[in-house]
C-alpha positions as CSV (number, residue, x, y, z in Angstrom):
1,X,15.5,64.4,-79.4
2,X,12.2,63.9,-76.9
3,X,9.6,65.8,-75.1
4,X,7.8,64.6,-72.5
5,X,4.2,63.1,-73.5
6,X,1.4,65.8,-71.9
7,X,1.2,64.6,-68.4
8,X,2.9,61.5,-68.4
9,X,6.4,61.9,-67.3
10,X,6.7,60.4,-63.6
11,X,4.0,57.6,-64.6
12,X,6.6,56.7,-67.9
13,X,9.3,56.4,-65.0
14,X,7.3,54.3,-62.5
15,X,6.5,51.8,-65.8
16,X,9.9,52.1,-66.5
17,X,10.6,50.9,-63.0
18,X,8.4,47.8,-63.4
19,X,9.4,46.8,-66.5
20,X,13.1,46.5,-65.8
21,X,13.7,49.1,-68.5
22,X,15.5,51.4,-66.1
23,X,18.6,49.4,-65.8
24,X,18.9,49.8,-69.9
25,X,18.2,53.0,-69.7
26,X,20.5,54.2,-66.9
27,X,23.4,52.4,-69.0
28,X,22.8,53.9,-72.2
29,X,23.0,57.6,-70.5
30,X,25.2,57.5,-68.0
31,X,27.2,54.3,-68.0
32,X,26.8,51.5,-65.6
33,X,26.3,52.1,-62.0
34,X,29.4,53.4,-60.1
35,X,30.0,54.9,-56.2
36,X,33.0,56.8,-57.1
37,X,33.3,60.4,-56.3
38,X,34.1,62.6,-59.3
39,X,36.7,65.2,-58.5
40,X,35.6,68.6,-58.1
41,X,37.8,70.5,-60.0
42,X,37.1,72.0,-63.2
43,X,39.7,73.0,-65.4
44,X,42.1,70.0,-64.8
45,X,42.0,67.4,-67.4
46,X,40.3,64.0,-65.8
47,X,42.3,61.1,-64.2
48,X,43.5,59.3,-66.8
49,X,44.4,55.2,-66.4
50,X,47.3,53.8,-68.2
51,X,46.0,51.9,-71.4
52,X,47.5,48.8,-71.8
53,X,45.8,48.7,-75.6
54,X,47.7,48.3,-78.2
55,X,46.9,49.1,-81.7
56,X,48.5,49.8,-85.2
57,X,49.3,53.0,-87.0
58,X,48.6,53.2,-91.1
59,X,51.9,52.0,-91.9
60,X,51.8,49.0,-89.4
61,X,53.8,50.2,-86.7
62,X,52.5,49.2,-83.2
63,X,51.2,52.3,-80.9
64,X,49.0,52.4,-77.8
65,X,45.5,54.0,-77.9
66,X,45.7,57.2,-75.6
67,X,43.4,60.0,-74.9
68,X,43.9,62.1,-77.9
69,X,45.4,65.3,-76.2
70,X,48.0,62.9,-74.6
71,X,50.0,61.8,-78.1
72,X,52.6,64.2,-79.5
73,X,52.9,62.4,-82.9
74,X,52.4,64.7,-85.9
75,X,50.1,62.4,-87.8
76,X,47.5,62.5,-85.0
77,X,47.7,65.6,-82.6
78,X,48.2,69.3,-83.4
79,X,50.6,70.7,-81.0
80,X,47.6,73.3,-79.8
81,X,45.4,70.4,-78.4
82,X,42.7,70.9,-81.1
83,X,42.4,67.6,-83.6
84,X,39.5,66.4,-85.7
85,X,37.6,64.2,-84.5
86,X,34.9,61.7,-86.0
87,X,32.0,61.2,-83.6
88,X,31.0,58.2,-86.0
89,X,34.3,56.3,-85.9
90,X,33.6,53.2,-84.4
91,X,36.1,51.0,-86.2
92,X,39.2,52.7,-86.1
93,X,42.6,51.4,-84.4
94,X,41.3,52.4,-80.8
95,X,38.1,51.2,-79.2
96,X,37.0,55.1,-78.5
97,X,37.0,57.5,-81.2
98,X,38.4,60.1,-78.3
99,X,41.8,57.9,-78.1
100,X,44.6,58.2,-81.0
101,X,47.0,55.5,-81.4
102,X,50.3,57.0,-80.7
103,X,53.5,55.5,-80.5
104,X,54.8,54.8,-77.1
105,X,58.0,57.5,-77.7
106,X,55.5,59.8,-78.0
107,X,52.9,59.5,-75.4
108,X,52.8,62.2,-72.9
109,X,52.8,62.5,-69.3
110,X,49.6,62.6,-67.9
111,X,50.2,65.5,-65.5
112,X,51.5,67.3,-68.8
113,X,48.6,66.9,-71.4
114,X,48.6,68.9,-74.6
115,X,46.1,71.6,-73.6
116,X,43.9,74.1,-76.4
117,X,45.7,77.1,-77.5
118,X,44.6,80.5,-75.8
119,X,41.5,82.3,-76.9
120,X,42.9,84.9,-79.2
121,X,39.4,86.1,-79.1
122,X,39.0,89.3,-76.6
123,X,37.6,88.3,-73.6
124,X,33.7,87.3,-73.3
125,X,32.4,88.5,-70.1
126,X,29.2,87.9,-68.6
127,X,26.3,85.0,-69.5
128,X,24.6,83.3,-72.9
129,X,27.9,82.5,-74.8
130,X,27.9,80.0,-77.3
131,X,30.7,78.0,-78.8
132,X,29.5,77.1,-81.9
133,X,32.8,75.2,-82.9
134,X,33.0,74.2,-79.9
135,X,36.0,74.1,-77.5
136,X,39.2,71.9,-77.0
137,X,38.8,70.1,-80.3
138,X,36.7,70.1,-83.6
139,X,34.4,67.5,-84.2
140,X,33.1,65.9,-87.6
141,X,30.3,63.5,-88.2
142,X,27.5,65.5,-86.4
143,X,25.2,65.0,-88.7
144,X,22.4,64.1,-86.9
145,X,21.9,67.3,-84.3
146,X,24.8,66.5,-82.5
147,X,26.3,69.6,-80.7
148,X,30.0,70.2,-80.2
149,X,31.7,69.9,-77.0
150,X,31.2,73.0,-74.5
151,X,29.0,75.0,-77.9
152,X,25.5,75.4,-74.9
153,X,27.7,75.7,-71.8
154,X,24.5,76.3,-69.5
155,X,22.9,72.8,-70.4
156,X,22.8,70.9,-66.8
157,X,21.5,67.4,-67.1
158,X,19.6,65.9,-63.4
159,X,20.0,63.1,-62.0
160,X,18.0,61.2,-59.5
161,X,19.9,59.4,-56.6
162,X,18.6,56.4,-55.2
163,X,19.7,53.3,-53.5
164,X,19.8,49.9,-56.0
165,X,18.4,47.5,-53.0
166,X,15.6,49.9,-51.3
167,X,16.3,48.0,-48.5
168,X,19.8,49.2,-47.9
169,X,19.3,52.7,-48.4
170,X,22.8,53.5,-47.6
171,X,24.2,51.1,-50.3
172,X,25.1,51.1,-53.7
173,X,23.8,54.0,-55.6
174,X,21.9,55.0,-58.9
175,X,22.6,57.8,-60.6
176,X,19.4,58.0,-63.0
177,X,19.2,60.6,-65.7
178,X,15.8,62.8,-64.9
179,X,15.5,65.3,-67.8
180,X,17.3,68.8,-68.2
181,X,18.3,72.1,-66.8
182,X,20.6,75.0,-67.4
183,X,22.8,76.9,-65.0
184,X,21.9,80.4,-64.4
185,X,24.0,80.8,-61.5
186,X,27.1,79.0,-60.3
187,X,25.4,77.7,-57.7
188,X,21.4,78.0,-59.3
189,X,19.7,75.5,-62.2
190,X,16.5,76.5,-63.6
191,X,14.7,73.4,-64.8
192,X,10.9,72.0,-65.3
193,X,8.9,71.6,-61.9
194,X,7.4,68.2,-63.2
195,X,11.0,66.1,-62.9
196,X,12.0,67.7,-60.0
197,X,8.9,68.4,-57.4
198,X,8.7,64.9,-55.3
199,X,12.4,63.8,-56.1
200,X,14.3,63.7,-52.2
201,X,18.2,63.7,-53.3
202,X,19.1,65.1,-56.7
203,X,23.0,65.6,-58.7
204,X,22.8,68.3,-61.3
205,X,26.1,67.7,-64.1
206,X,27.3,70.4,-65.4
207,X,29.3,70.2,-68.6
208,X,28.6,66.6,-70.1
209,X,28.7,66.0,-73.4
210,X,29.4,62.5,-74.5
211,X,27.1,61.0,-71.5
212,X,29.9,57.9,-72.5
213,X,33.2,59.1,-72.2
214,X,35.4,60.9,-69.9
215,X,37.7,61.4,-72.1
216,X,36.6,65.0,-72.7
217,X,39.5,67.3,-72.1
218,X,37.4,69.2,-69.9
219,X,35.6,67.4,-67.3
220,X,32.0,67.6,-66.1
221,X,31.1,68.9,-62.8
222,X,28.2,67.1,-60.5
223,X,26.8,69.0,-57.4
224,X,24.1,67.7,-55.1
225,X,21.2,69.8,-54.7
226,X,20.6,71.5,-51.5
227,X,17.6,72.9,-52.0
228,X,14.1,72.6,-54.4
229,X,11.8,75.5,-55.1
230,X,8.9,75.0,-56.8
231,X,6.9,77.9,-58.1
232,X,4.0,77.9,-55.2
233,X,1.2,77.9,-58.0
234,X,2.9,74.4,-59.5
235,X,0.1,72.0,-60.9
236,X,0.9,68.5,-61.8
237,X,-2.2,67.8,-63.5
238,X,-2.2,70.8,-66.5
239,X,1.3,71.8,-65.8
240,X,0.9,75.1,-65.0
241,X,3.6,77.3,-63.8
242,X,5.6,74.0,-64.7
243,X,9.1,75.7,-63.3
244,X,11.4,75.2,-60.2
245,X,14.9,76.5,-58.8
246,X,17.5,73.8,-57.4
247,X,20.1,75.5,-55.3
248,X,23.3,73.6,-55.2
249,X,24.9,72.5,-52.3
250,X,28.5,73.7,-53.6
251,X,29.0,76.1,-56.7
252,X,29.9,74.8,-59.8
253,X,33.1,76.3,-61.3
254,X,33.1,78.4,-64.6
255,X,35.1,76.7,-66.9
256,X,35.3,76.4,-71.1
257,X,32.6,73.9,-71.0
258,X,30.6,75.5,-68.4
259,X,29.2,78.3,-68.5
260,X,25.5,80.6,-66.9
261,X,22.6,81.7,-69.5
262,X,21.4,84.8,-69.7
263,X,17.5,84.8,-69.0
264,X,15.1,87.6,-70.9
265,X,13.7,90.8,-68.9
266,X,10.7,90.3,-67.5
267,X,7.5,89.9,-70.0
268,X,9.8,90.7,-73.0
269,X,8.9,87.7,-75.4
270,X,10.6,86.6,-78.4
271,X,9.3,88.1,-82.0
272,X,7.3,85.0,-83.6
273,X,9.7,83.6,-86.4
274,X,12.6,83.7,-83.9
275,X,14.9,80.4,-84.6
276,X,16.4,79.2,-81.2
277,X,17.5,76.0,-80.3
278,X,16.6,73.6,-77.7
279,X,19.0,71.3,-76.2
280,X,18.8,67.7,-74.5
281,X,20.0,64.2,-74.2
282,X,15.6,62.9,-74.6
283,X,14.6,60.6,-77.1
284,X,15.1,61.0,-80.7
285,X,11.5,59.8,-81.1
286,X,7.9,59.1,-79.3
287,X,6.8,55.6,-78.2
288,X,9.2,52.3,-77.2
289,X,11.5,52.7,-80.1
290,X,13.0,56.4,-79.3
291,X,16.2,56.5,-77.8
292,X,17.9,58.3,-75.2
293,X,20.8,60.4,-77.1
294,X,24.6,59.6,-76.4
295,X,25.9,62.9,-76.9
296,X,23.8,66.1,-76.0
297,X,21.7,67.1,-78.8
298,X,20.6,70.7,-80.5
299,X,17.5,71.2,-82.4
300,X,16.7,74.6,-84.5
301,X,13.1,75.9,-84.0
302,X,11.2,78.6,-84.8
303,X,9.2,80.4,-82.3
304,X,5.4,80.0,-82.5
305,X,3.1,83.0,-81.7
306,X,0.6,82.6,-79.1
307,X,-2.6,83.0,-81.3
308,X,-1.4,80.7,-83.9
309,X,0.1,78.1,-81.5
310,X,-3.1,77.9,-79.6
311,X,-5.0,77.1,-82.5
312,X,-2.8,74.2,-83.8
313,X,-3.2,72.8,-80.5
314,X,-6.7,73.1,-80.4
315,X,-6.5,71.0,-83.8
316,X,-5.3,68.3,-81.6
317,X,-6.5,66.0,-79.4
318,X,-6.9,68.5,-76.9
319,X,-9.9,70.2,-78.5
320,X,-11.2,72.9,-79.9
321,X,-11.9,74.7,-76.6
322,X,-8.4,74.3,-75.2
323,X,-6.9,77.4,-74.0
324,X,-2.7,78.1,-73.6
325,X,-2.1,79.2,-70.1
326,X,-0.1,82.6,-69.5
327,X,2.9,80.4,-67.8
328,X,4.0,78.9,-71.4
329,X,5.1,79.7,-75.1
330,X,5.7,77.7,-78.3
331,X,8.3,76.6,-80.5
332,X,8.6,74.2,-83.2
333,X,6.1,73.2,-86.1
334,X,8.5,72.0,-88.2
335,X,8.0,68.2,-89.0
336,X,10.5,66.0,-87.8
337,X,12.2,68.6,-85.0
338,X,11.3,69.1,-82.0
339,X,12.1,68.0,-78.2
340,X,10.9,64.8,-76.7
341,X,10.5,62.7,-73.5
342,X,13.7,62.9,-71.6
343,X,14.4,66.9,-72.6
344,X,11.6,68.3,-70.1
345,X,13.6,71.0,-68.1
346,X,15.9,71.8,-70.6
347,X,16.3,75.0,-72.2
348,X,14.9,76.8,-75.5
349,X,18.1,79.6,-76.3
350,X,16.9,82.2,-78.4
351,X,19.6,84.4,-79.9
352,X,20.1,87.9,-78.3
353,X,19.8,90.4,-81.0
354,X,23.3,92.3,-81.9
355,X,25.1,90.3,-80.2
356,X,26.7,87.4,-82.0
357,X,26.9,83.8,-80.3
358,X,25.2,85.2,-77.2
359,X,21.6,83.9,-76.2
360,X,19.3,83.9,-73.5
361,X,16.9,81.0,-72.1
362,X,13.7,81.9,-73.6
363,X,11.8,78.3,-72.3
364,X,11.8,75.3,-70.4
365,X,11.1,72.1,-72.0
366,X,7.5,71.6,-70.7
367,X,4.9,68.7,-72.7
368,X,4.2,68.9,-76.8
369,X,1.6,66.4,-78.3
370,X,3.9,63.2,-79.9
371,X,6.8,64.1,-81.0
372,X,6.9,66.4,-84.1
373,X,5.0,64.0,-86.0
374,X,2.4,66.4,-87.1
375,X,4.2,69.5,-87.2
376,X,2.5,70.3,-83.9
377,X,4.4,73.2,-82.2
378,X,5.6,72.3,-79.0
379,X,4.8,73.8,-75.8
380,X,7.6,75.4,-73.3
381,X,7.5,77.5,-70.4
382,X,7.6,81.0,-70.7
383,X,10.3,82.4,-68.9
384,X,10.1,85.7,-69.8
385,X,7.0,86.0,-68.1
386,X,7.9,84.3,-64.8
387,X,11.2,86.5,-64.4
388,X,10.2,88.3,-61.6
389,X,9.4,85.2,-59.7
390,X,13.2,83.3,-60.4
391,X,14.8,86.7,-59.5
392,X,12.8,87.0,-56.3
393,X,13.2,83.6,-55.2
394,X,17.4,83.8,-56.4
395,X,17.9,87.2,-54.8
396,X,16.0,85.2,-51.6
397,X,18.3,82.9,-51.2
398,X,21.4,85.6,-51.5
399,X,22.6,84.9,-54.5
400,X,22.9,87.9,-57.1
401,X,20.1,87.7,-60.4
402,X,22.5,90.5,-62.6
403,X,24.6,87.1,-62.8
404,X,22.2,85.9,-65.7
405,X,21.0,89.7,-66.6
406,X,21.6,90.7,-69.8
């Protein structure tokens, strides 16, 4: 994963920009460039074309490669909708490791796909639950950080909108990945002010996973933001205060794969030594050769006292007379993990003590020095300690804040 270098986030965007880099970038996240309205429904499994692919089954008969939940053969789909899936099959029968190849008696209609089993489970009410195995189907071959499908239903990634000829601003459009978020509120993201402060139209998506398939059996949801509020005391150049509020301009719907966080009560930090993880599609490294991430990635950190994470950084370039504001806390420390350029905004989900698979959204993705390189911890915002000021500008705007309340 990435975190954003300190300071230089929209000046790595601008050289983006000029380098051409954008266009690369915009198709490794998010797939090439596309007006199409995405429906808004939430629960109904996405459109889905008839494949004219045809492939071969182990014991050479011919099939056709199909979404996964839309094949009734025994060999490839339990009956419940829930299969195993390799993430790293790249070479199978089908072109997408979400499609089986199924044989054409078998196939499905598309307005009856195989759909998951009911939770058994008694019912979870209220914010901050994770799926740790996921939901829908069980993957294999995250090996590398990968998270499962709907396991952080609160992680929102942003998108910039913005025309591809500035000259015909009501053209084609972009849809440029910005960094992340997390929904605390159907119709509320809590994200980093740094991405969001001088963008004019922004998309928050809601339940992405593979940022290169649709072939999720639960869709994602975009909604264009309405509204931006960034917290009044806000400074670019130190990153102060670095949080803001987007208000959506329709509410997204709750569904398996999406889901509010809880947020902590107000100045109630996390014990040092707390592991939480921090979620993101940013860049696996620092520098030209980090890559966005395909499918939304989890790291495990530890929280960092404020003391001791003050005094690494003063280790750092950033001196020995550096002092850590009041608006942020640490996480991290661990060489090799940690959050990158690209994850700015997105959250840092501590576990909420007694209560297993539930969490609230400690931090925000803020800046870090490099990448983990060092064993540097790095450097979120502390939302604990701005809780007063989300519930006050959320309760402002009518919505309810006991929607994210633990």
């Amino acid at each position: 994963m990435a975190r954003l270098l300190v300071f230089a986030t929209l000046l790595a965007l601008s050289q983006a920009q000029g380098t051409g880099d954008l266009d690369s970038v915009i198709k490794q996240i998010f797939g090439n460039p596309s007006t199409t309205v995405m429906p808004q429904a939430s629960t109904l499994v996405p459109g889905i074309p008839k494949s004219s692919s045809s492939c071969k089954l182990d014991d050479g008969r011919v099939g056709e490669c199909v979404q996964y939940y839309l094949c009734n053969s025994n060999n490839s789909i339990i009956t419940d909708g829930t299969d195993l899936i390799d993430i790293r099959v790249r070479d199978g029968p089908c072109a997408s490791y979400m499609d089986s190849c199924c044989l054409r008696p078998d196939i499905r209609d598309a307005n009856n796909p195989i759909t998951p089993a009911p939770d058994t489970q008694p019912q979870r009410m209220g914010c901050g639950w994770r799926n740790p195995n996921g939901v829908g189907f069980r993957t294999t071959g995250d090996v590398d950080g990968e998270s499962k499908f709907g396991e952080f239903p609160w992680t929102v990634a942003i998108l910039k909108i913005e025309p591809v000829n500035d000259n015909e601003p009501d053209g084609q459009k972009l849809k440029v990945y910005v960094g992340g978020g997390s929904l605390i509120h159907p119709s509320v993201v809590l994200t980093a002010a740094h991405y969001v402060a001088t963008s004019k139209a922004l998309r928050a998506r809601a339940g992405e996973w593979d940022t290169q398939t649709t072939k999720e059996i639960y869709p994602y949801q975009d909604r264009d933001v309405a509204n931006v509020v960034v917290h009044k005391d806000y400074n670019k150049g130190n990153l102060f205060y670095d949080i803001a509020l987007l208000f959506l301009a329709q509410p997204m719907d709750l569904a398996p794969n999406v889901g509010v966080a809880c947020l902590p009560p107000p100045r109630e930090r996390v014990p040092g030594g707390t592991r939480c993880f921090a979620t993101g599609w940013g860049k696996d490294r620092f520098g030209k050769e980090g890559r966005y991430q395909v499918i939304l990635k989890k790291v495990e950190v530890p929280v960092v006292e404020r003391n001791e994470c003050q005094t690494k950084l003063r280790n750092t370039r950033l001196g020995h007379f550096f002092e850590l504001h009041s608006s942020f806390m640490c996480a991290g420390g661990e060489p090799g993990k940690d959050t990158c350029k690209g994850d700015g905004g997105a959250p840092l989900s501590c576990p909420i003590q007694y209560e297993k698979d539930r969490y609230m959204q400690s931090g925000i993705v803020a800046w870090g020095i490099g990448c983990g390189e060092d064993g540097t911890p790095g450097v979120y915002v502390d939302v604990s300690n701005l809780r007063s000021w989300i519930d006050d500008k959320v309760a402002g705007a009518g919505y309810d804040p006991r929607t994210y309340t633990i």
